[in-house]
Each structure stands twice: as C-alpha cells, then as structure tokens.
N, C-alpha and C positions, 0 to 999 in steps of 0.2 A: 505508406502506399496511398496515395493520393488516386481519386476518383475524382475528375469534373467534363462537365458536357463541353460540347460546342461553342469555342470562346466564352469561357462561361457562362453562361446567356443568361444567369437570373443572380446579377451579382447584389452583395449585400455586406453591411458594414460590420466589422467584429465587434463584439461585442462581450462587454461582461456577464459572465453565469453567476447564478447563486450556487452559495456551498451548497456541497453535497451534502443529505439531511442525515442526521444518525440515525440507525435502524434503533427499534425499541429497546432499550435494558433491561433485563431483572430487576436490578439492584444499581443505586447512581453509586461509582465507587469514588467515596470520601476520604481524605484524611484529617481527623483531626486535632487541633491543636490544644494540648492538655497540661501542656507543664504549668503545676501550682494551683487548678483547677479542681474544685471537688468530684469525688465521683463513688456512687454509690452502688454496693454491691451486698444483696439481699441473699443470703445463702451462707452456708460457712464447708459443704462439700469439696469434693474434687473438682467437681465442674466449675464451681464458681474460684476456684484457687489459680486454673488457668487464667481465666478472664483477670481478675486481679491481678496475677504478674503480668500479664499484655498491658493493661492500664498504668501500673507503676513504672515498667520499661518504657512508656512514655511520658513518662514524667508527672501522672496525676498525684492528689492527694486521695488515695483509697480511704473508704472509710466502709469498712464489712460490717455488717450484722444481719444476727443470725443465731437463733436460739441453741443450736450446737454449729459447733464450729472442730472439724476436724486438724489433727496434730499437722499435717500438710500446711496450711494454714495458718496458724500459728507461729513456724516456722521461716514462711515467705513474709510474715511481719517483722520478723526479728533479722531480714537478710533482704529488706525488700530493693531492687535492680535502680531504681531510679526515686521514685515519687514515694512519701513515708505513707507508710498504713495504718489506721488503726482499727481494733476490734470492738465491738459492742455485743455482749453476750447477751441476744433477747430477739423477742419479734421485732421484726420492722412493722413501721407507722407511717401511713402518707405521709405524715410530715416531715418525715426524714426525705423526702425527695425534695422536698422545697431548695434552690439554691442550688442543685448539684447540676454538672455539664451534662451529664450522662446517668441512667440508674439501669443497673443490672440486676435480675433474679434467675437465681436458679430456685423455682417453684416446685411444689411438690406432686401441684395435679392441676388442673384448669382452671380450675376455682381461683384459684392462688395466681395463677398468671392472668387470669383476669383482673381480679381486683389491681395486681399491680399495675399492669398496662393504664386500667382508666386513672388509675391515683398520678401516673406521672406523666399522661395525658394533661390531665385538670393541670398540672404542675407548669406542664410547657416543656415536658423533658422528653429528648428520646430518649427510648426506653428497647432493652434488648433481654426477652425472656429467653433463659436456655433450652434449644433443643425442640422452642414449639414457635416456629417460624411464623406463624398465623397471629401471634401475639408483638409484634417486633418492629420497630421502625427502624431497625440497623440492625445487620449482622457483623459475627468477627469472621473475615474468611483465614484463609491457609497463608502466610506471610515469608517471604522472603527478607531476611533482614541485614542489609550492610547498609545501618544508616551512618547518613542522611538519605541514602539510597534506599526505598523501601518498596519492595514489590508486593500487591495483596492479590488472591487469588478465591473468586468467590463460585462458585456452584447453584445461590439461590437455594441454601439444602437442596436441592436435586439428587447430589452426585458427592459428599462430601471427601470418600476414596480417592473419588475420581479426581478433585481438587487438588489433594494432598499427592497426589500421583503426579499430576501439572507442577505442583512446587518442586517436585523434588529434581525434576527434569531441569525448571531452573536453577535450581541452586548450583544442578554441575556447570552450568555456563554461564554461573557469575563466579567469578573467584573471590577471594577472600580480600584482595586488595585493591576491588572495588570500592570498600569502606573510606581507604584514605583519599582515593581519588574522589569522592563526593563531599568527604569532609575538604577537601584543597577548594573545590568548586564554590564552595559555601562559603569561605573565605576571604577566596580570591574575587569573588565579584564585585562588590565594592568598589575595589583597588582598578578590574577591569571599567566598571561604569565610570569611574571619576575620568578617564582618560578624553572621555567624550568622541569615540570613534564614529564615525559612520556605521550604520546598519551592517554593509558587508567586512568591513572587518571585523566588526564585535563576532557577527555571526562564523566568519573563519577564524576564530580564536578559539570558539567554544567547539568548533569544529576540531580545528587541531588537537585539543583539549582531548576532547574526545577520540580523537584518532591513537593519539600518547595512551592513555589510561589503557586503551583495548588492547593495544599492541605490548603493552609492559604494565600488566594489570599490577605484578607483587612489588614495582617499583613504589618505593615509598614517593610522591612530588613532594617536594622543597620548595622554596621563595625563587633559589635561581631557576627552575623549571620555570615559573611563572614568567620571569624575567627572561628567559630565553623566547617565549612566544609571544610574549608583546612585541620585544625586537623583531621578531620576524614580521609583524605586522605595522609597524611605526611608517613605515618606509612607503605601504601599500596605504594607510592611510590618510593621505593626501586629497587632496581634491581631484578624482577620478571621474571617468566615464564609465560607466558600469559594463555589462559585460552578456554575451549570448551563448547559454548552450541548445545547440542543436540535441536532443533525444531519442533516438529508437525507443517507442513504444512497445514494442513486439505485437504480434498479430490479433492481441485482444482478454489471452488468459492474461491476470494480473501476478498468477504466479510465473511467466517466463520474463518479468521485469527483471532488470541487471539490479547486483546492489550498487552499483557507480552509479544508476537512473533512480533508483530512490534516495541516494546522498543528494543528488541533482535538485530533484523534486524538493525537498526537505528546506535544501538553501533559496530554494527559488523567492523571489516577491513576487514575480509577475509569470503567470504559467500561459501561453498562448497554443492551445491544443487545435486539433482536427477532431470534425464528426466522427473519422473511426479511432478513436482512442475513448476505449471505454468507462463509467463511472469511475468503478473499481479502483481505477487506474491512479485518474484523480485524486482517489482519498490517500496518494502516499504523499501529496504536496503538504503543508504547512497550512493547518483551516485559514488562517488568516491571513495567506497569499490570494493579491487577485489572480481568479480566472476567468480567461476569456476567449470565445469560441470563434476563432478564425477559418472555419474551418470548409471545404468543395464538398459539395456529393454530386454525386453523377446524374448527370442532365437537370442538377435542381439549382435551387440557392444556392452562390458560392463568393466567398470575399475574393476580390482583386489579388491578382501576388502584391502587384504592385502598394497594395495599402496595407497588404504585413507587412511586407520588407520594410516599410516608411514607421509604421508602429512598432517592429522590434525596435528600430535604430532609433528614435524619437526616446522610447522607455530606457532604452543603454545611457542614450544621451542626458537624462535623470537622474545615473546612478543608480540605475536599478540592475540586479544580476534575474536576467531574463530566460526562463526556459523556455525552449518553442519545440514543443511534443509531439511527433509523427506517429502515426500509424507503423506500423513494423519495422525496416529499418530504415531510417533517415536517408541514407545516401543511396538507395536504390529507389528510382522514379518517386523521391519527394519531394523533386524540384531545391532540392539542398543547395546544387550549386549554386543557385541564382541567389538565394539569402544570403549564403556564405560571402558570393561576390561585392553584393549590395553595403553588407556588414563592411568586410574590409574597405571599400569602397569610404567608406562614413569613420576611417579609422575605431571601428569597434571589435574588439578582442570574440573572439570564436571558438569556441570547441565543439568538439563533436561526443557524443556518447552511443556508441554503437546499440542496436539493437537485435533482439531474434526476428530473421525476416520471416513475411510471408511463407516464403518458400519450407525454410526450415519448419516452421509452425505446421501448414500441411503433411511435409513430409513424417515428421513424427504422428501425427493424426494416421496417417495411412502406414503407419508403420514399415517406411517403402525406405532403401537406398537411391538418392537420386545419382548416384553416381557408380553404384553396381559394376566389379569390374568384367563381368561377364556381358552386361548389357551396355555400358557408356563413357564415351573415354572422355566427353567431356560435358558441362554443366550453361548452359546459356538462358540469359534472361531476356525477356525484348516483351514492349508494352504495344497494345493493340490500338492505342489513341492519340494521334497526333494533336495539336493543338486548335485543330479544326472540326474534334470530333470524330474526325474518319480514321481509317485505319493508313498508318506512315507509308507515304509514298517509296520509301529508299528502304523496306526489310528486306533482308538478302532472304529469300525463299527457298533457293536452294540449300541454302547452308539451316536454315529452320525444316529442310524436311529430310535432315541427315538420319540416317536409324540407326545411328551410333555415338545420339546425341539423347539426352534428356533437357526438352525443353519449357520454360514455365513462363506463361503468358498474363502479363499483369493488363488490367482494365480493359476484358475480351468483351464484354458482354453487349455492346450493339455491333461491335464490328466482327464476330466471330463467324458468318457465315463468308464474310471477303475473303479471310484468312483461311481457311481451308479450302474455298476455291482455290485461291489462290495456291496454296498449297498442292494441291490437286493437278492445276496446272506445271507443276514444275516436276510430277511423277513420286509425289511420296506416298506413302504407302497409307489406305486411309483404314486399314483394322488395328494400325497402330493402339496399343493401350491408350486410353486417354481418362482424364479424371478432371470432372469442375470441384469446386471445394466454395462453399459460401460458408461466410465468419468464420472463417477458421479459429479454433482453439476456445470460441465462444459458445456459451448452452445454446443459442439456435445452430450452430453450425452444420449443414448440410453437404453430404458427400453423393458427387453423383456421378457413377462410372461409365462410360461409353467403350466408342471406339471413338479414332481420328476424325472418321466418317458422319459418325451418327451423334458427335457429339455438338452440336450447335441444335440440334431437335432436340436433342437429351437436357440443356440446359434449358429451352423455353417452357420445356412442359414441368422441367423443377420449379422454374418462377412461378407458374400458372398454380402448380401446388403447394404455392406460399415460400417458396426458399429466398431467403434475402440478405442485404448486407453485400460489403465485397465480394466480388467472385475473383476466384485464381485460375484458372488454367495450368494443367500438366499432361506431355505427354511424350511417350517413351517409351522401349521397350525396358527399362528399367522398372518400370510400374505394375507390368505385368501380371503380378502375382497380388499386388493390393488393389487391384481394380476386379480380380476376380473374386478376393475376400471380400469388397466391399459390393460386390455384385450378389454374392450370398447369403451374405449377412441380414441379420433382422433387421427391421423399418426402423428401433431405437436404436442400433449401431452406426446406423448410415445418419440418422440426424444428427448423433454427436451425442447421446443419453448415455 
C-alpha cells in the first residue's frame, strides 16, 4: 500500500540501507572443529562422562583425568563414538591444559573451578566448568543431531528444561533422513562449484536441493539425484537476464509473511523495499543481499516510479534476481501494474508473490467479518489520492455509499473530509459504523472507531494524540459490532497492546 503526496513533491534517489544490526546474544553460537584435536577433560563423574562422549562424537582426542574416575567412564573409553580416549587416574595440573583445543572440569566446589578457569586462561584455552556458568567461556547446549546437519539449542543456563523442551519439539520436525540429505550436500558441492554456474542457478539448485530433501526426507539421494538437478538447471544456466519478484509484504506483522515471500526474500540479491515494510521483515532476506530503500511516504520524500522501474530493470539487466517488496499486498494500489508493464516492456521475467492486505490485516485486528452475510453482499476497495494529491475526480459515490456494501478506503488521510461530503451529498447514511486503523498489525497500531459522520474529526484528534504510520479506512454495517468493542475497550486494546 503505497502512500505519496502531491506529484511527489520531495523526490529523492533510492538508495542502499545498511543491514539490519543483530540484537545482543547470550551466547555467540559456535561450532567447532575438533577431529584429531586434543581436548581436555578434568573429572571422571557422570557429568564429565557426557561432555566426553559430545567431544569424542565429534571426533576429538579425549584425554580424562581425574583422581576417581567412575565405571561409566571407563566404559565410554572402551566404546568411545568417534575420537579415542584416554584415561589418566590423578589430579590434573595446569600443565596438562597446555596444547589442548578445549579444557573441560567438572569441579568439585569454586575453588576448583576457579583455579581451573585461570590455569586455562594463562593457557589461551577456552575453558567450560560444569554447571557454574560464571566460570566458562563456552557452554554445551541441548543438540539436535543428524550430521552434518547439527542443530544447538542454548538457554544461557537460564532455562536448561526449557532448552531440552525446544530440542525435542525439533527433533519431531527433522526426520531421520535428514542425515543423508546433508551428508549428499557435503558431497555434492564440490562436484556443484566445479560447474562454475551463475549465482542464480547454484542458488536454484541448492534450492531445489532443498525443496527434494523436505518433500521426501527418508528418501535415500543417490548420484543420479544429483544429476538429475543439474540437468534441470544446465539449460537455465546460460547467459540470462535476471529476473523480478514482485512481493506482498503484509501489513507490517512479520509473522503474516507467506513462506513463498521468505523463499523469495532468501533467493533475493537485490531487495528494493518501501518505507512501510518493516525491519523485521527485512531480516528474512539473505544478510549479504543488497538492500535499498525505494520507498513514498505521504506528503514527504519519495523516489520517482519512474527511477525504480529503470533500477529494477537495469539490476535484471545484471543478472541479478530482484525482489521489489510492498507494503501489504502488491497488486492492490501498489502501483504493480506500471512495474509489471515497464519490466515486460525491457523483456524482463515477472512474478508476483501475493500478500496479506491491508484490509485483511485490519479486519482480523478488529476481529470483524468484512463480508457478514447479514450485513454485506459485497466487498469494494477505492483509494482516496489521485495522483494530484486530491481526492479521484471519477469515484462513483453512490455505489461508495451503498449500506449493503463494506467499504475500505486506502490513503484517506488529507482527503477524508471531501469524501464524506462527498458522500453526504449523494444521501448515505452517516451513523454508518466506521473505523480508521493506523499500522495495522504493528506495536504502534492505533484503532479508532467513529461513525460515517464524525469520522474525519475522529481521525485528526487520533493524529494530534500521536497515532501514526498508514492509515486505512473501513466502513460498514458489517463493522458494527467491532467498532462498538473497540469503542469499549481499554486504551491498551485500542493501541494494539
């Protein structure tokens, strides 16, 4: 849903954004590389017996000591998963940290995990005490395991149940036969880089790759697997002109994203967004995809169409697969067709990726049917901003002041008092239910109910008390009932809290 003033009147060139930053960690989560590696483990308990088979499953050289060393123990020497072990019946010595990747203790009191922390400190070694997080440069968290495929799952000790409850949720939705498809992957790359494809084919191979694997996880892959999806891609591999998807954004939650709009985002190189498509949104693109902010606001700074349309098709004309990301859905007043035409126009390939509108975003916000068969037999959209700013000389008014219609008015907000004169004038009813909605489905989003009548006063005095962002217009006897709740309702239900 596109918002811009009067012939755009403060236009401005797109430009590239910086990534989005990461919000703080706990814990950086690493994996590392340990086959053949020493690695030291101070203890000879049960605790310390887990740690050692995680180390040895990845292939280190365990080396325990530990003045008792429990039958457990023992045991996992004589049977160790991957990496050999051995045992040393005694205290440990700083010096035995000397050399090692890793040094592990299970301590017996603070004392103990203190000396050790500073001996493998001095060492240069991380160092990970059991069970006393304050002592530790790395934890072990909760692991999902079909390698090469390896999920970690860490809590920060917080929450370690809590963690172990997270893993087990994944394990039902990885299947077992994930294993082989990551070990194919590991394989097969090589074999895929020697080909020397273009970016977008490598990148639709490992796509299809991945589409294969989910769709037939217990399927063992073979060589001709492999060989079947190169073929599919040899052909496409060519010297091409890259390509544009259009994207529905949805109205601003990142959870009403499609997963066809995060497969999008994911493949993208180049993401060309609008002011109302939020952060969040952005973080499902690929960090190392440019982005760049094409984007109108309403009566402010706004890029040209005319200099997106010439920038998608310019970046297709590259080779690059372009996504150009709207505000809710794309093909209702986002000015699509003109891109779409432009693109074809430049012979550049097109698709579209639907998204959740406006409309629907509010109406679940207001928990309202807009289509009620008691109140509306039918559904009409019409924008209040012609491309002069003012409100479109050719809306049919009478058919807008139907009361057996729900109707949703996109970009009202300078022309909304024309529009119900207007209205007015042609005999509609003005106690009509009426509701504005600014950011919808976003943490400012502000609901503000009226009537027909009173609702153009109802939104200036929302503005005046800070509501902002897109506004929508709806109204209708269809609304009825959610314009009452939202008229009752506490101050935090109506902002959207």
């Amino acid at each position: 849903m596109a918002e811009a003033g009067p012939l755009d009147p403060a236009p401005r060139a797109p430009r590239q954004t910086a990534h989005a930053r990461m919000e703080p960690l706990a814990r950086l989560p690493v994996f590392f590389a340990l086959h053949g590696r020493r690695v030291l483990v101070a203890g000879g308990g049960a605790p310390a017996v887990w740690k050692a088979e995680l180390l040895s499953a990845a292939g280190a050289r365990v080396e325990v000591i530990a003045h008792e060393v429990c039958e457990d123990m023992w045991r996992l020497a004589g049977a160790a998963p991957d990496g050999p072990m051995a045992i040393h019946v005694r205290p440990w010595q700083a010096g035995d940290i000397d050399g090692a990747a890793l040094a592990i203790c299970d301590a017996a009191d603070d004392a103990e995990a203190q000396r050790f922390a500073a001996a493998a400190r001095a060492a240069g070694v991380p160092v990970n005490v059991v069970d006393r997080p304050d002592f530790c440069d790395f934890s072990f968290g909760a692991i999902v395991n079909r390698s090469p495929l390896v999920v970690g799952i860490s809590t920060d000790g917080a929450a370690p149940v809590f963690g172990q409850a997270v893993r087990a949720k994944i394990e039902a939705l990885m299947p077992a036969g994930f294993r082989a498809w990551a070990e194919a992957a590991k394989s097969w790359r090589r074999a895929v880089s020697a080909l020397e494809l273009p970016f977008a084919a490598r990148r639709a191979f490992w796509e299809r790759f991945a589409a294969r694997a989910l769709s037939e996880p217990n399927h063992a892959p073979t060589l001709a697997d492999r060989d079947a999806l190169i073929a599919g891609l040899v052909a496409d591999a060519a010297p091409h002109r890259g390509s544009v998807v259009l994207v529905g954004a949805g109205p601003g939650d990142p959870e009403l994203l499609t997963l066809k709009a995060v497969r999008a985002l994911q493949s993208a190189e180049v993401v060309l967004y609008d002011d109302l498509v939020s952060p969040a949104i952005l973080d499902f693109a690929r960090r190392e995809a440019k982005k760049m902010l094409v984007g109108k606001t309403g009566y402010g700074p706004s890029c040209k169409q005319d200099d997106i349309n010439a920038l998608m098709v310019d970046l297709a004309k590259e080779g690059r697969r372009v996504v150009r990301l709207k505000g809710g859905e794309a093909m209702i007043f986002g000015r699509a067709g003109e891109e779409i035409a432009f693109c074809r126009a430049a012979g550049i390939e097109v698709e579209v990726v639907p998204g959740i509108s406006s409309p629907q975003g509010a109406a679940s916000r207001l928990v309202a049917s807009l289509t009620h068969r008691d109140h509306a037999r039918r559904l009409q959209f019409v924008t209040a901003h012609a491309r002069d700013g003012k409100l479109p000389k050719d809306l049919d008014f009478k058919a807008l002041s139907d009361p057996a219609a729900t109707t949703v008015v996109y970009m009202p907000r300078r022309t909304l008092p024309d529009l119900v004169a207007n209205l007015a004038a042609v005999g509609a009813d003005l106690a009509t239910p009426a509701v504005a909605v600014f950011s919808v489905t976003r943490p400012e989003e502000r609901i503000v109910p009226a009537s027909l009548g009173t609702l153009a006063e109802a939104v200036e005095q929302a503005v005046t008390e800070g509501a902002e962002g897109p506004c929508l217009i709806l109204y209708g006897h269809a609304l009825a009932e959610a314009t009452v709740f939202a008229a009752r309702a506490p101050e935090a239900v109506r902002l959207g809290l």
